[in-house]
Every structure is written in C-alpha cells, then in structure tokens.
LUMBA-691265 format. One line per field, with one value per residue (C-alpha): residue number from 1; x, y, z. Coordinates in pm, whole numbers, padded with zeros to 5 digits. Layout:
<pts>
i: NUM,... .
east: X,... .
north: Y,... .
up: Z,... .
</pts>
This chain:
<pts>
i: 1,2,3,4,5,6,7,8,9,10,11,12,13,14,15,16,17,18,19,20,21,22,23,24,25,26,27,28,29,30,31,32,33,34,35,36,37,38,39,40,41,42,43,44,45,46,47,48,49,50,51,52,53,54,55,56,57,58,59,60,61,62,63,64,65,66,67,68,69,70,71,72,73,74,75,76,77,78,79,80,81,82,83,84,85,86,87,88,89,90,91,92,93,94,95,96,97,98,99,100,101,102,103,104,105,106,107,108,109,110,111,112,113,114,115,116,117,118,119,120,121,122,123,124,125,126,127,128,129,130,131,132,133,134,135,136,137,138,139,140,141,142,143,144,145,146,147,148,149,150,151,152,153,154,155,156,157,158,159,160,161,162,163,164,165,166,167,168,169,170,171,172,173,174,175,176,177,178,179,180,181,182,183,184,185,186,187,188,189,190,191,192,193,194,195,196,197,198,199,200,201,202,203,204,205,206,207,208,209,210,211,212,213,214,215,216,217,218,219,220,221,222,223,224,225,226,227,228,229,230,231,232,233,234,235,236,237,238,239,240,241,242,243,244,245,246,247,248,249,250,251,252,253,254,255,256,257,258,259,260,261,262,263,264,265,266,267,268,269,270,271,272,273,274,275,276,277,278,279,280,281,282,283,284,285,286,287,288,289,290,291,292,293,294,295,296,297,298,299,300,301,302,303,304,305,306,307,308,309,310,311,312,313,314,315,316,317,318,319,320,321,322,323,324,325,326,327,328,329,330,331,332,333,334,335,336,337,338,339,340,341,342,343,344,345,346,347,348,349,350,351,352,353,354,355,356,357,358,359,360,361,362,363,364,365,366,367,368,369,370,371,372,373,374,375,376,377,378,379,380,381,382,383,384,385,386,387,388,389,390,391,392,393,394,395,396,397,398,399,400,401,402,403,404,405,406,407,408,409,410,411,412,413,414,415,416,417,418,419,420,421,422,423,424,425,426,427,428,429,430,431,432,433,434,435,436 .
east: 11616,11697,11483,11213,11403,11749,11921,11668,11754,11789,11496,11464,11404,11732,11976,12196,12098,12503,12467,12346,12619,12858,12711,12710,13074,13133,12878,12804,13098,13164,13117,13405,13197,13000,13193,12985,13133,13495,13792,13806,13999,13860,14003,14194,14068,13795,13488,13133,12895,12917,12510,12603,12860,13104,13285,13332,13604,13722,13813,14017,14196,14255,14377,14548,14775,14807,14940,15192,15324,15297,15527,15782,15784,15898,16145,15957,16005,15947,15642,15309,15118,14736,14454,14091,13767,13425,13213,13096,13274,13628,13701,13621,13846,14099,14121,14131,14403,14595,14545,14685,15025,15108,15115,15318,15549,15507,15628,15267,15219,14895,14721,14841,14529,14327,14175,14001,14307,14264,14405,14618,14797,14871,15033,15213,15377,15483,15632,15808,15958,16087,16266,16595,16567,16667,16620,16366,16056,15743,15356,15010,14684,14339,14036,13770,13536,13576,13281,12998,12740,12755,12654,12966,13308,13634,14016,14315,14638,14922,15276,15605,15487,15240,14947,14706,14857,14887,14655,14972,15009,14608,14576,14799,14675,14310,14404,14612,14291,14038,14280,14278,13946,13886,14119,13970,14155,14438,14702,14627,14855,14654,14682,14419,14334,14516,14880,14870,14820,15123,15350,15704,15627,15313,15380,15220,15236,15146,14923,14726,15024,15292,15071,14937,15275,15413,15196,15353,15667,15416,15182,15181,14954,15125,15000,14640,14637,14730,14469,14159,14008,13684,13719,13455,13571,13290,13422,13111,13116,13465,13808,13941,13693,13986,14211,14058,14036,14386,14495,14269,14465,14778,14807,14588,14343,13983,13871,13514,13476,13109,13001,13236,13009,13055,12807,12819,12442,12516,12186,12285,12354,12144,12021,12229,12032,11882,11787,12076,12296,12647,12921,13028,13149,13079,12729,12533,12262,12479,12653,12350,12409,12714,12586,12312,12565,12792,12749,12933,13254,13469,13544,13466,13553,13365,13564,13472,13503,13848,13970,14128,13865,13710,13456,13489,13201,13202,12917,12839,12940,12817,12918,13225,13296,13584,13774,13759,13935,14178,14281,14358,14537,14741,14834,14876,15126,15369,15354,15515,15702,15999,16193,16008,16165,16172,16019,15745,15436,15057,14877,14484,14196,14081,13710,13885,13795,13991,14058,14335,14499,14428,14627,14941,15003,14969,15263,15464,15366,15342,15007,14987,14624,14553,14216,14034,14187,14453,14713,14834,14960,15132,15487,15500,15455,15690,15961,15943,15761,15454,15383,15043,14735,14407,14135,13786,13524,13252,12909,12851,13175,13425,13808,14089,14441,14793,15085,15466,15642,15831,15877,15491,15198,15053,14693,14725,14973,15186,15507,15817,15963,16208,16082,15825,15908,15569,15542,15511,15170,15154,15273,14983,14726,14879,14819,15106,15054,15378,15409,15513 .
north: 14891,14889,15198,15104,15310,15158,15035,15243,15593,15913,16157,16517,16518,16341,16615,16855,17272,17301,17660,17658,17405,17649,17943,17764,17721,18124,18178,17963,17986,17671,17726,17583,17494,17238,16931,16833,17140,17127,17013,16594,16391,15991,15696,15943,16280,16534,16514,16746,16959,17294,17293,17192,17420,17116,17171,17527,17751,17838,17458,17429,17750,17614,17286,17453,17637,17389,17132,17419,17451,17059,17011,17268,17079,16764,16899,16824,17110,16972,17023,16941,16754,16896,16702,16741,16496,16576,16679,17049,17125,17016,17311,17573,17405,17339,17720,17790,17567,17693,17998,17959,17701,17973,18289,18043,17973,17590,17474,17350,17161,17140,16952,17082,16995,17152,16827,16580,16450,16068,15977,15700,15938,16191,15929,15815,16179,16190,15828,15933,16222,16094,15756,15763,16104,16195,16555,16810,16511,16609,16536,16601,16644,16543,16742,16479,16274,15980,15757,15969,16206,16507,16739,16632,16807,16622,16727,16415,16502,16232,16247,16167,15815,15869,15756,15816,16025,15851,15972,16116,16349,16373,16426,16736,16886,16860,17048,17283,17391,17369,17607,17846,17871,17915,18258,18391,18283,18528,18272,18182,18300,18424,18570,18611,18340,18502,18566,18221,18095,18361,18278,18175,17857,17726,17497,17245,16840,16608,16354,16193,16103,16056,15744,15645,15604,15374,15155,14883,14903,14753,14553,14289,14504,14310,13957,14157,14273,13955,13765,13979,14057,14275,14508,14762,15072,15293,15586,15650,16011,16001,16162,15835,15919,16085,15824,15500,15615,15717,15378,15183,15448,15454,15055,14928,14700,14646,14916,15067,15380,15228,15631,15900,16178,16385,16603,16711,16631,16292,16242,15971,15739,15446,15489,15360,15096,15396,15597,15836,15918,15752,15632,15380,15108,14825,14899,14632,14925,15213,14979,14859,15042,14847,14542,14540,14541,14263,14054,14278,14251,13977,14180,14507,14721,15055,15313,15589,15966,15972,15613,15488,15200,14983,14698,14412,14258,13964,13775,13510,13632,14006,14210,13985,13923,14149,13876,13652,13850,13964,13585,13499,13769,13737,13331,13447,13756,13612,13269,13465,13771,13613,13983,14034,14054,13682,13867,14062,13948,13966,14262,14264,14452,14319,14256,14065,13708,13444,13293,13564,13390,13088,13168,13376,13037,12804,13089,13069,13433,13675,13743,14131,14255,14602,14843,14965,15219,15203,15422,15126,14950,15311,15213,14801,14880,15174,14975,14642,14449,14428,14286,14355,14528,14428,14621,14493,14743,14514,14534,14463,14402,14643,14637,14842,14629,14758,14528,14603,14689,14421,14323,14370,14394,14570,14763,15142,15254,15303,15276,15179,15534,15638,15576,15795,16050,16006,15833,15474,15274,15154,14850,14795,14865,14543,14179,13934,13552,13445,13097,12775 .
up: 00098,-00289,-00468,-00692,-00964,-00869,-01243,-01479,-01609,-01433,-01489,-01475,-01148,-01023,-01158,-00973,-01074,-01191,-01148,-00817,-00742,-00833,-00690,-00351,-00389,-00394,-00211,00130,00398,00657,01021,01187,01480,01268,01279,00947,00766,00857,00620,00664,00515,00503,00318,00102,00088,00195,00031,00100,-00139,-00190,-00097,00249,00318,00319,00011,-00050,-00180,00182,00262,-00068,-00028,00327,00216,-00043,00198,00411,00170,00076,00442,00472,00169,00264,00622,00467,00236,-00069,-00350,-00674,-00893,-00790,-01008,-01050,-01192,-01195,-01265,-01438,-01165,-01148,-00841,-00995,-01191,-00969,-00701,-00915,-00968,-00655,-00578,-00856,-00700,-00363,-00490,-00738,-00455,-00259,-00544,-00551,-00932,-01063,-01329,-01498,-01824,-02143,-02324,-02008,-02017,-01755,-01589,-01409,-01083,-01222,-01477,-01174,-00960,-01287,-01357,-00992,-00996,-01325,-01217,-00921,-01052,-00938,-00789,-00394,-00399,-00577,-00540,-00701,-00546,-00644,-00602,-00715,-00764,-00757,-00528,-00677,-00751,-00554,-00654,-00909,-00621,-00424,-00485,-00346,-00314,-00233,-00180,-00331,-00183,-00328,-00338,-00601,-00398,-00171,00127,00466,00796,00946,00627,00582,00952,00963,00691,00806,01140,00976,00703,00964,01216,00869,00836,01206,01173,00845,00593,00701,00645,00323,00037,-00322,-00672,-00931,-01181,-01472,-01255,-01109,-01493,-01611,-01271,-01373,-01148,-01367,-01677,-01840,-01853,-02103,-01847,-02121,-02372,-02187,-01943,-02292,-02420,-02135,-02102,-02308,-02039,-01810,-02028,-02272,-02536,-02842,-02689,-02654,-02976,-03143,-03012,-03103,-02756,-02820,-02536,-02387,-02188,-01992,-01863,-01649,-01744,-01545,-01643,-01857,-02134,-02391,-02238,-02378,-02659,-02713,-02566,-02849,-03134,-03050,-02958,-03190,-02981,-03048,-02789,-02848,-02555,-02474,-02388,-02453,-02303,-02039,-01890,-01500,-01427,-01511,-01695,-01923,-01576,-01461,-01073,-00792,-00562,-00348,-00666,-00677,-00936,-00847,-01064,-00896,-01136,-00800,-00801,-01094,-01069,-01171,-01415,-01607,-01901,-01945,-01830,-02093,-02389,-02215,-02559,-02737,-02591,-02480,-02172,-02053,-01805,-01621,-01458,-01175,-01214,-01127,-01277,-00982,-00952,-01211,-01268,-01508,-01688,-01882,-02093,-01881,-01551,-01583,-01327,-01229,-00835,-00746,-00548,-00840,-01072,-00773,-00682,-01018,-01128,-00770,-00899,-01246,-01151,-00891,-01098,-01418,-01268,-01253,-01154,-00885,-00511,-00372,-00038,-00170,-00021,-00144,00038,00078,00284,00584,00382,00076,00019,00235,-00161,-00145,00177,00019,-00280,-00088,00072,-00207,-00394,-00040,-00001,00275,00324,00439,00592,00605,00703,00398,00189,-00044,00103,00366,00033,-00088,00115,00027,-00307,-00367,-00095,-00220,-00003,-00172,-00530,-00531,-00338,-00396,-00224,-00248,-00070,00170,-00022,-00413,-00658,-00646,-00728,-00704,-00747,-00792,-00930,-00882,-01205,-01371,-01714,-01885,-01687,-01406,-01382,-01406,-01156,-00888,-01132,-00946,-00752,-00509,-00109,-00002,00257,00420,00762,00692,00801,01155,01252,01483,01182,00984,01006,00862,00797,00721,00507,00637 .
</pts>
C-alpha cells in the first residue's frame, strides 16, 4: 500500500542519526549464527546496515580478505580498482578495505581527487587497463548499496570483466568471509589507515577525467551538441554529481546538474511509495523532484547513488517506461552499428517487455533471456556475443542497458576488454530464441 507521504519531502523525522550510523559500524559485531547478519552477496553484492549488525566493519574486513585470497586463486594480480558512493557507511568501509588489500599487498588504486567515485567509471578503469592485456589484469570494487536507503551500507566486487561478479565468484567469497568471521577475524591481514595510505602498493587514479575524457570514443557528443538538446542530470545525491558536470564543461552540451548536493541523510529527497527515503531513479515517487521540472529540459535523466542505473524523463511522457526507451534504442543501435559482430545477439531479463523479442526478430537477432541481474550479460558483452543488455527490474520504470563498443555510442560502460577469467553464466540459467 503506497504511503500517504509517498512523493512529498522528507521531514525531520525520516533521517538517519549519521553518527550513530557510524558508531554502529565500530561498534556492533555480527553473530555468525544469524543467517540475517552474515556476509551475502545478492544480485551483485552484500548489502545490510550497520544498525542491524548486517553491515559492519567485521563483514568488510572479511570480504576484504577474502576477495584478496579469491584474486590470488585466479591468477589475477593487477591493481584493484576502489570506489566509493555517498552514503555514510561508504567511507568507513572503504577504509577498511583499504586497510586489509594494502597488508596483503594488492596494488590499489584509489581517487586522486578523494572524490565520490561511480560504478560506471570503476568498471571503465578496469576495462581500460586490461585492453589488450593477458597477464597482470586489474579488478575492483564498489563501496555502495546502490539505490537503497542512507542507513544501508553495501560492498560489490567487479572482476577482470569490469562488471558485476558472477555467483560462482560472489558465492566463494561469501563462504570464505562468513568462515572469517566465524574464527575471529584471525585470518584477516591489517595495517593502520595511515601505512595502507603510505604502502608502496597504493596510488592514485584519475576516475573522473579520464571516463570524462572518453566518452566521445563511444558517443556522438558533436551531433548532441549541434542540435541544442536541453538536458537535465539528477544525481540523486549519488556519486555522478562532479561527473555531470564535468561532462557538460568539457563537451560543451547544454547540461544543467538539476541538484548538485550531497548530504548522507538525504534530506533534500522526495519519499519513496512506502515513505522511505530511497534513491531509486525507477520509483516516480522518489523522482518527483525531477519530474516537477520536466519542462525545462528536453530530456532528463536521474541517476542512483552509485550511477549504474538511471531514469529518463521527458515532458510529455514523464517518467518514461523503461522498455520503451530499451526497444528503441535496441532498433536504433544494431540498425546503425555497422562494426558490430554479425552474431551478436540482443540480451534481456526474463521481466523485460516481449517488445524486446519483438524487435530481436524483426533485426534477425538472437534473442538471449537471462534471470535478473546484470552480471549474466558481463561475459556476452565482454566475448562478443552480446551487443546489448537491457535489464528492466519488474515493478515501476527502471533501466539499466549496456551497448557493445563500436564507432560512437553506447550508455556508460562495459568498454570493450580482454575475456574475463570468471566462470561463465550457466547454460541452464539462459533462454535463446534463435531467428528464423
């Protein structure tokens, strides 16, 4: 049942107490005999609040180690790429993580701004690095828990492919952090804040101008800036907010950053539909804000707190149906992409529009079902036999698509790479419709 508050602004009452957030963090240790406070990965990584003993600084030094010994196992020893979102629990996690890959002497390689750091521009540094590279392949990983609430901390780990880890790699890891934590922590490898900072292995990484910067390899922004489109950007309080804004700059589009604040209560958010706080650009409640100034812009766009999901809005349509956007841009893409593979097929979620199958067969496309969650796309798209992965989620509008690269276009990332080590997606997991 929709709240009676759902769309209208947060109020005093509907913030998170940051510091006691925090202090939970430090201060509240999981029992490993609670199921609902062990290390768990879901669609892409684990997720809890520190209030509920279910994200605390145990599980990430856990994880930590774990993703250390899960690395070494599959022969990966370049850097690791480490990001971190806007929500209170990011930065003490990402400390602690620090922390742990440093004593193990994993190459980490942080923000050199020690700024906000968006999903897309971590699996864009580990894509980069590893074009046309065998050996040495970087990863990476993502302090953030995506769209949900400011009380909720989240970590994802991104192999060699640049997105989201597979459940054979998540599964592992899980088991291993949760067998860590059962034993005290006695596994886990640690130096102070200050060493892991000073250790030969930690540098810095220019995420924010080096993604701004290559952008027009994979999109058109001279034809966009030629023909005037007013364009709206929302960060949602989320990591892109110094991001749009160096994308209007330095490519000289008619950009306007909609709200460049960040703040970790969230207090400038409209309710979700049950009257939390939740920045979940799908959600026409949490979007409102946006939605409201819809006139001024010819499109616009609201991202989550980690920018690996976005909602369009347009002035008639307002809050635009995910599938909509994801069909057309499917007919537009493999109807101009000349370069890509003749064999690359159209991927979708087993809850995207039948429009999508529609479409695959009018292009003489593979049409390639998967379960929800964008890491069964992570392999067609870095292989080849994918040119594009939409993901709707079931519910309101939501969208999160990934093109191949080819000459200009694609949304955000995965840039092309070398073939992931990880354990490709099931067979059994995958439904193909094949063309006529």
């Amino acid at each position: 049942m929709q709240h009676e508050r759902a769309g209208g602004p947060a109020g005093p009452e509907d913030l998170v107490d940051v510091a006691r957030l925090v202090t939970a963090y430090y201060a509240l240790r999981p029992d490993p005999d609670d199921p609902a406070q062990r290390v768990a990965f879901g669609t892409s990584g684990h997720r809890g609040s520190s209030l509920a003993a279910a994200f605390n600084e145990d599980h990430i030094a856990a994880t930590s180690q774990a993703i250390c010994e899960y690395r070494a196992g599959q022969g990966t020893d370049g850097p690791l790429f480490l990001g971190a979102d806007t929500h209170a629990l990011s930065e003490p996690a990402r400390v602690t993580a620090l922390e742990v890959f440093a004593a193990n002497g994993v190459t980490v390689l942080i923000d050199s701004a020690d700024g906000y750091t968006p999903t897309p521009a971590v699996s864009h540094a580990i894509l980069t690095h590893n074009r046309g590279r065998t050996t040495g392949l970087a990863d990476g990983v993502v302090v953030t828990p995506s769209h949900n609430p400011p009380a909720d901390g989240g970590f994802k780990y991104n192999p060699p492919s640049g997105g989201p880890a597979g459940s054979d790699a998540t599964g592992w890891i899980q088991d291993r952090a949760n067998d860590i934590i059962r034993g005290g922590l006695k596994d886990v490898r640690r130096i102070p804040y200050a060493r892991a900072l000073a250790a030969p292995g930690t540098g810095r990484y220019d995420f924010l101008g080096t993604y701004v910067a290559d952008l027009p390899n994979v999109l058109d922004l001279d034809a966009i800036r030629a023909a005037g489109v007013r364009i709206g950007a929302d960060p949602l309080g989320g990591a892109s907010v110094a991001y749009w804004g160096r994308i209007a700059e330095e490519h000289r589009l008619d950009l306007t950053v909609v709200n460049p604040l960040t703040d970790p209560t969230w207090r400038f958010m409209t309710l979700d539909w049950d009257g939390k706080i939740r920045m979940d650009c799908s959600s026409p409640h949490a979007m409102a804000s946006l939605i409201r100034q819809r006139d001024r812009f010819d499109i616009a766009t609201g991202n989550d707190a980690d920018a690996d999901r976005h909602g369009i809005v347009t002035p008639d349509a307002g809050l635009m149906n995910p599938n909509h956007y994801l069909a057309t841009a499917i007919g537009y893409l493999y109807a101009h992409r000349e370069r890509w593979p003749a064999a690359a097929g159209v991927g979708k979620t087993l809850v995207s529009s039948a429009m999508i199958d529609r479409v695959a067969a009018d292009l003489k496309r593979e049409l390639v079902e998967v379960p929800v969650g964008f890491k069964w796309f992570v392999d067609g798209l870095a292989g080849g036999g994918l040119g594009f992965g939409a993901r709707s989620r079931p519910g309101p509008p939501s969208c999160a698509a990934t093109a191949r690269c080819g000459p200009p276009t694609r949304t955000a990332s995965p840039w092309r790479c070398s073939p992931p080590r990880s354990p490709p997606s099931p067979a059994g997991r995958l439904r193909r419709t094949t063309p006529p």
